[in-house]
VOLUM-345463 format. One line per 2 residues: number of its first residue (from 0); their letters; for each residue z, y, x of N, C-alpha, C, CB. Coordinates in Angstrom, 2 decimals, padded with zeros to 5 digits, always signed. Glycine has a CB too. Layout:
NUM> a> Z/Y/X/Z/Y/X/Z/Y/X/Z/Y/X  ...
end
This chain:
0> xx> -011.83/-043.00/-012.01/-010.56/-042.64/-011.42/-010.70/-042.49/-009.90/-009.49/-043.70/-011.75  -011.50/-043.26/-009.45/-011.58/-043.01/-007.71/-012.72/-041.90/-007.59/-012.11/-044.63/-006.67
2> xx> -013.09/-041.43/-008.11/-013.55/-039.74/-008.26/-012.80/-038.66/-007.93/-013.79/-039.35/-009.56  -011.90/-038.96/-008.96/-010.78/-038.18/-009.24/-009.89/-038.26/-008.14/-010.14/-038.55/-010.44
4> xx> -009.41/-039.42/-007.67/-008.88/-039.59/-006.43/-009.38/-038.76/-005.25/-009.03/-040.86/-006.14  -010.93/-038.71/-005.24/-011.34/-038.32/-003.41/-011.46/-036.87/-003.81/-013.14/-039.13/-002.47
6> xx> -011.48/-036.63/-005.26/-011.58/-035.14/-005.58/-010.40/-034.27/-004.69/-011.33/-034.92/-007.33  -009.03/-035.15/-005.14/-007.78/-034.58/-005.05/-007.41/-034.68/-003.48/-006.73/-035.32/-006.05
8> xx> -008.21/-035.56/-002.69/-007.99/-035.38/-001.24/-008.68/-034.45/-001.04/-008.27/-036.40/-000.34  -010.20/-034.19/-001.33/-010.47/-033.22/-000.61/-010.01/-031.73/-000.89/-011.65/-033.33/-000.54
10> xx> -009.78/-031.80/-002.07/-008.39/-030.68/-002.30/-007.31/-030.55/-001.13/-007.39/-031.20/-003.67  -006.42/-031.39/-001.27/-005.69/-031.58/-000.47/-006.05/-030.61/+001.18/-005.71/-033.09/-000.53
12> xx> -006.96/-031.43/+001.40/-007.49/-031.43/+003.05/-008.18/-030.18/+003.04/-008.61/-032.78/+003.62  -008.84/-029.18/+002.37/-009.18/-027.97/+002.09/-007.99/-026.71/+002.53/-009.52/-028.06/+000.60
14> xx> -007.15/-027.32/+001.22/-005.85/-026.48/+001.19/-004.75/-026.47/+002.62/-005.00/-027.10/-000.13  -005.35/-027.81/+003.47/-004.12/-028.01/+004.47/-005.17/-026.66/+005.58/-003.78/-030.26/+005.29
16> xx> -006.75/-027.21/+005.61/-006.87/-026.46/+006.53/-006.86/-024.51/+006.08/-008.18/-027.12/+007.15  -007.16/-024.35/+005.17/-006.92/-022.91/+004.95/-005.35/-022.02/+005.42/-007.12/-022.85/+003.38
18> xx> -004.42/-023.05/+005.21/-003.13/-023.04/+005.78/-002.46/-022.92/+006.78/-002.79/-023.62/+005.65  -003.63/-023.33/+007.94/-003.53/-023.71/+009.18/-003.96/-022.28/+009.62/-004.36/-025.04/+009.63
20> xx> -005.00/-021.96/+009.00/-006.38/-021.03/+009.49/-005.69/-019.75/+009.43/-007.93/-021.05/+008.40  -004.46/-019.36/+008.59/-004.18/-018.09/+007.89/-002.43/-018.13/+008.64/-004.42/-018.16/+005.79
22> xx> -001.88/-019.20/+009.37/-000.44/-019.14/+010.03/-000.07/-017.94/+010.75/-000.25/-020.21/+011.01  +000.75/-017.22/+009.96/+000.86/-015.97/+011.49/+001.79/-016.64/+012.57/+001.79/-014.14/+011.05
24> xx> +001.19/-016.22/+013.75/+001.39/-016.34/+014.82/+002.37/-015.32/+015.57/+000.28/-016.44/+015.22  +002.69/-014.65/+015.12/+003.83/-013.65/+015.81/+003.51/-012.33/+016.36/+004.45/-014.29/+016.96
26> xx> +003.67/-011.79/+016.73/+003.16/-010.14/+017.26/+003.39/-010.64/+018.88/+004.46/-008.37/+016.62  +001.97/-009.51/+019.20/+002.08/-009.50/+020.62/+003.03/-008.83/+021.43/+001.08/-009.13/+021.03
28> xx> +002.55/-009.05/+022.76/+003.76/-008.12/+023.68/+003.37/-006.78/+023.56/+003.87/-008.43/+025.43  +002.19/-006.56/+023.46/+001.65/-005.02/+023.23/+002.34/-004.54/+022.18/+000.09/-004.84/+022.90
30> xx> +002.09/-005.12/+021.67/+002.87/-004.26/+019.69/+004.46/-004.21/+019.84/+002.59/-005.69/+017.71  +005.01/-005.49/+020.10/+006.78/-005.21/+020.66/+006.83/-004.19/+021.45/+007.55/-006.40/+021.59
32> xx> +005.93/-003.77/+022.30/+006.35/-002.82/+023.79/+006.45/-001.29/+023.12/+004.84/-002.85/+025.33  +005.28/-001.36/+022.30/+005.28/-000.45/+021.88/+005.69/+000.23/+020.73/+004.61/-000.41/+022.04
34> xx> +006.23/-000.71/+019.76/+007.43/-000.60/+018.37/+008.40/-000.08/+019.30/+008.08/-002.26/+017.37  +009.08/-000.96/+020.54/+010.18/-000.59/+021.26/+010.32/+001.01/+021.74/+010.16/-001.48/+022.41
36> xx> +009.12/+001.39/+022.22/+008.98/+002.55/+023.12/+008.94/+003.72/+021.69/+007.34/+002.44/+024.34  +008.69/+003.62/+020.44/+008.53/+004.15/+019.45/+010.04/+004.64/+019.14/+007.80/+003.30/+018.55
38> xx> +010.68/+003.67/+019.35/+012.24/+003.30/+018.88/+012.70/+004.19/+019.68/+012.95/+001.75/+019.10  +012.53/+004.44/+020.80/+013.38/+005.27/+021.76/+012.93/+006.15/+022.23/+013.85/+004.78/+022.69
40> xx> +011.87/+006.53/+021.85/+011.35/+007.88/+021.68/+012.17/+008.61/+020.21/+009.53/+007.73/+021.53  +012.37/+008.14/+019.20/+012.33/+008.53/+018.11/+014.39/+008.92/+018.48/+011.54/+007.23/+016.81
42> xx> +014.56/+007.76/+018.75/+016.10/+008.00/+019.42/+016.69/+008.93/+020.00/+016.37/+007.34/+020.24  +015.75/+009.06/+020.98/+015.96/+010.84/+021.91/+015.65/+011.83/+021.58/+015.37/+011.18/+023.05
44> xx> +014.75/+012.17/+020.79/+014.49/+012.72/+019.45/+016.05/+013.18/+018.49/+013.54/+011.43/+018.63  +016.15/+012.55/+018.54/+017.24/+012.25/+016.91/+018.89/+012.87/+017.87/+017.38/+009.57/+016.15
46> xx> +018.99/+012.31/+019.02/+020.02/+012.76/+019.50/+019.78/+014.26/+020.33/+020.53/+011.64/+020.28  +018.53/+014.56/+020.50/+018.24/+015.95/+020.98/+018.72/+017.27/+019.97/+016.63/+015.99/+021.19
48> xx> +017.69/+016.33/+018.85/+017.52/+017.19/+017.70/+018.36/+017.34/+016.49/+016.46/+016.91/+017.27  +018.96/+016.35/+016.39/+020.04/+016.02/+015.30/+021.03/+015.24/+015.82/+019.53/+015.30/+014.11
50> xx> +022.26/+016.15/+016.79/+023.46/+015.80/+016.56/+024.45/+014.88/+015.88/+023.63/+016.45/+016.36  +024.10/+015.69/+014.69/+024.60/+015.27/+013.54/+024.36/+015.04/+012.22/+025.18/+015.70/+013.47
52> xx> +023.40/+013.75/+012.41/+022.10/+013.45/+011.32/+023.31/+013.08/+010.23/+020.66/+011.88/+011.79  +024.21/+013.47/+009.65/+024.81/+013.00/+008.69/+024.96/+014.66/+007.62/+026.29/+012.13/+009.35
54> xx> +025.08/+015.54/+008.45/+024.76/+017.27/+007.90/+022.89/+017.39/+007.63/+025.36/+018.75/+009.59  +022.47/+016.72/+007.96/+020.64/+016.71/+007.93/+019.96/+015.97/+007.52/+019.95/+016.67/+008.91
56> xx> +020.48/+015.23/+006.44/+019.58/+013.50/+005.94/+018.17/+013.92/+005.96/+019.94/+012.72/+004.00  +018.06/+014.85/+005.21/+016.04/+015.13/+005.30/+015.35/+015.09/+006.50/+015.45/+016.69/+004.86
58> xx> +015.96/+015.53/+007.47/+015.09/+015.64/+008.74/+015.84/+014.22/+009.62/+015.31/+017.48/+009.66  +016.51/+013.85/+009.47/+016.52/+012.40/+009.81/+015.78/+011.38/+009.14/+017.70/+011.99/+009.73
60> xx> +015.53/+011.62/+007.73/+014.64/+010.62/+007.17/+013.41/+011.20/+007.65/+014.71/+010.39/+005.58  +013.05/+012.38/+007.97/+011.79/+012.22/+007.93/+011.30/+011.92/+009.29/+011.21/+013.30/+007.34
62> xx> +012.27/+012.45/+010.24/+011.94/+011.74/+011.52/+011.62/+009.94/+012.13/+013.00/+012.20/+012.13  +012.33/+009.48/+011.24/+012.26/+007.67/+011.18/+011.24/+007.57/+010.41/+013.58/+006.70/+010.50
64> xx> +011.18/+008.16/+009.60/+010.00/+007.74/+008.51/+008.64/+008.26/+008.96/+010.29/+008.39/+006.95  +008.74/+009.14/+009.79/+007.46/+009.65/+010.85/+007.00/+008.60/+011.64/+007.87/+010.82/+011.95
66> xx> +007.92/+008.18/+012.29/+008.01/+007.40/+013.66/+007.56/+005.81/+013.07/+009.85/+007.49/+014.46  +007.62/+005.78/+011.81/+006.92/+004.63/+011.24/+005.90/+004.35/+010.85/+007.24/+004.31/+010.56
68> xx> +005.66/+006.09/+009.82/+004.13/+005.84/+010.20/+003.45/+005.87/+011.09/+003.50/+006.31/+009.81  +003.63/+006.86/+012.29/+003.29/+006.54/+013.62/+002.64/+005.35/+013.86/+004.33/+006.55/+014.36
70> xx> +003.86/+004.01/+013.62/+003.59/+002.86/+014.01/+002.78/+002.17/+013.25/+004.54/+002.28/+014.22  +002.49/+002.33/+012.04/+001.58/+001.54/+011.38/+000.39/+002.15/+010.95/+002.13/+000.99/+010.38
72> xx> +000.02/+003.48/+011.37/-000.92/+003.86/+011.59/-002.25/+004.17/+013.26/-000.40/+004.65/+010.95  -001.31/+003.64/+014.12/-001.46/+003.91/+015.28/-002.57/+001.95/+015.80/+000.49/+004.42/+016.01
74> xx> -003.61/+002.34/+016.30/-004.57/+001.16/+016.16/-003.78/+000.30/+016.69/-005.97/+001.20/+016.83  -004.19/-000.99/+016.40/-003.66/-002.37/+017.09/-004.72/-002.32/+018.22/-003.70/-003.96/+016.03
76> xx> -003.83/-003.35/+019.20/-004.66/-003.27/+020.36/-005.67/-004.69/+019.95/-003.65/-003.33/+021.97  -006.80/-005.19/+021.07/-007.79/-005.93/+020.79/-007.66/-006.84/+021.89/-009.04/-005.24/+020.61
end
């Protein structure tokens, strides 16, 4: 039974540090600055180009939906 016991700590203590190791930490200022600057680019865009994105759903979706992949295709910084 005290096998079994130090088995289940070091389980334990495995699982705490893998947990630790894998925490996201939040996005940088680079990536906010630049989601942001995405945002309002795409904005001026949208009010240049579409007035009245409610007569144009396709080219409003595809403009946001551009501007996203944009963003998640566009490298992370290092």
């Amino acid at each position: 039974m005290k096998d079994l016991d130090k088995a289940l700590a070091d389980i334990t203590a495995i699982r705490s540090q893998l947990a630790r190791g894998t925490e996201f930490r939040g996005y940088g200022p680079v990536t906010v600055a630049a989601t942001g600057l995405l945002a309002l680019l795409a904005a001026a865009l949208q009010a240049t180009l579409l007035p009245d994105a409610a007569a144009s759903t396709f080219s409003y979706l595809m403009l946001w939906t551009g501007m996203a992949a944009l963003a998640v295709l566009s490298p992370a910084p290092r």
